[in-house]
SEVEXMI-833447 format. One record per residue (C-alpha): x, y, z. Coordinates in steps of 0.25 Angstrom, whole numbers, plus 5000, padded with zeros to 4 digits. Example, Ala and Ser with C-alpha at 12.3 -4.5 7.8 and 13.67 -1.06 7.14 Angstrom:
BEGIN
504949825031
505549965029
REM end
This chain:
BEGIN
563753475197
562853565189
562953705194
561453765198
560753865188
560153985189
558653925187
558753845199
557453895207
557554005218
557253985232
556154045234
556254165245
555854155258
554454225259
554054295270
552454305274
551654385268
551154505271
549654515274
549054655265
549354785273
548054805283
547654945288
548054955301
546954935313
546955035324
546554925334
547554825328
548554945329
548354965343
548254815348
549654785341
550154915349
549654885363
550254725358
551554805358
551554885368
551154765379
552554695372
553554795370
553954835385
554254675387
555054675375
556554705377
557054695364
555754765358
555954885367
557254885361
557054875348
555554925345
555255025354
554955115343
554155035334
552655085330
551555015327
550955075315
549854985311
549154855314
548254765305
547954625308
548854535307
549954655303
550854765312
551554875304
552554965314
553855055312
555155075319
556155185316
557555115318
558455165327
559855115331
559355015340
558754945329
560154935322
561254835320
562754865319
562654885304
561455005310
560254935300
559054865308
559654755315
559154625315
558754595328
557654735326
557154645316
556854515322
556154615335
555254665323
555054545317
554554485331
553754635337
553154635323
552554505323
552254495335
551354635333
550754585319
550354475329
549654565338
548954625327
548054505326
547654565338
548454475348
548954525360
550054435361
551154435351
551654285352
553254255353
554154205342
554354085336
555054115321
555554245315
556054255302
556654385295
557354435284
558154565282
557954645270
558554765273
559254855280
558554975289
559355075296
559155185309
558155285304
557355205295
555955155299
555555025298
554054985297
553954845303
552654745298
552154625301
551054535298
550354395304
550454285292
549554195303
549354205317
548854075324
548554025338
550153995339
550854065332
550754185323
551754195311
552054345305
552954425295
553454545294
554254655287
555154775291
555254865280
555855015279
554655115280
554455195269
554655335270
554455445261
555955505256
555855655255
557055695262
557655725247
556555795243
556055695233
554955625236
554955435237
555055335248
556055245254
555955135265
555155015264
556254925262
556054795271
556954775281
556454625286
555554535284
555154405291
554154325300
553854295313
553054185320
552454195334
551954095344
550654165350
550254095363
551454105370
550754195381
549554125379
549054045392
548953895390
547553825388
546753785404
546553665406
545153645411
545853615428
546653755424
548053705420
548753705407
548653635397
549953555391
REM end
C-alpha cells in the first residue's frame, strides 16, 4: 500500500463568517440594544449569573461590541474562562447583535458553533463582538469573537500593548418568531 505524500491537498479550515467593516457606534442603536437587555436580563438565571457585569459599549447595525472583566465565577477548575461562560456569550451576544437591527425581540437558539482559541484568566477584560451575517423573517444567523482587550502596558515603565488575543470564536443561529403571534384568520382563529 503506497504510504501518503506530503503534497497531498489540505483540508481547507473551517471558515468562520465574516466580519462586516467596523461602524461607528449610533447612540440610538446603543441605547435600543440596552433597553433589549435590560427587559431580558432579570428573566435569565444563568445570565444574571454569569453577565451581570457586562457593558454595552457600542451598537451599529447589525454589530454589538461589550466588555466583561472576568471574575472567578467566569472560571473553571483550571481558573481560565470556562466553557459554558463562552457558549452564554456566544448566545447574549447574538441575540444583542440581533437587536441591533432594531428588533425588540432577540429570537431563541437553533445552532451555536464555537471554537476556543485561547485561554483568559480572572482579571483580564475581555471585549465580546458580534455581528449579523443575515437576518430574515425566520431566522437570523450571526458570528462572533471573544478577544483579550488591548490595554496599554506601563506598569514597567516602558511603553507597548498587550491583549487582543482571541479567546473564541463561533456562530449563532436564531429562530425569530418564536414570541411572534400567529397569523388571524379572517372568523379570528389561528391559522395551521
Amino acid at each position: 500500500m503506497p504510504e501518503p505524500t506530503s503534497s497531498s491537498t489540505p483540508i481547507p479550515p473551517y471558515k468562520l463568517p465574516l466580519a462586516p467593516p467596523l461602524s461607528p457606534s449610533d447612540p440610538a442603536l446603543l441605547t435600543h440594544v440596552q433597553s433589549v437587555w435590560d427587559r431580558i436580563r432579570p428573566n435569565s438565571p444563568i445570565y444574571s449569573i454569569f453577565l451581570s457585569e457586562i457593558r454595552i459599549v457600542s451598537a451599529a447595525r447589525g454589530r454589538i461590541v461589550a466588555e466583561l472583566d472576568l471574575a472567578p465565577v467566569h472560571l473553571n477548575s483550571k481558573r481560565i474562562l470556562h466553557g459554558a461562560v463562552s457558549g452564554a456569550l456566544c448566545d447574549w451576544a447574538g441575540g444583542m447583535a440581533i437587536a441591533s437591527m432594531g428588533l425588540d425581540q432577540t429570537g431563541v437558539s437553533t445552532d451555536m458553533h464555537l471554537s476556543y482559541i485561547s485561554a483568559a484568566r480572572e482579571g483580564e477584560t475581555l471585549e465580546i463582538e458580534a455581528w449579523v451575517t443575515r437576518c430574515g423573517k425566520s431566522l437570523g444567523f450571526t458570528g462572533f469573537e471573544i478577544r483579550k482587550k488591548i490595554v496599554k502596558n506601563d506598569d514597567d515603565g516602558k511603553a507597548g500593548r498587550k491583549g487582543g488575543e482571541v479567546v473564541a470564536t463561533g456562530s449563532h443561529t436564531k429562530y425569530l418568531n418564536f414570541f411572534q403571534e400567529p397569523p388571524k384568520k379572517q372568523n379570528g382563529e389561528a391559522k395551521n
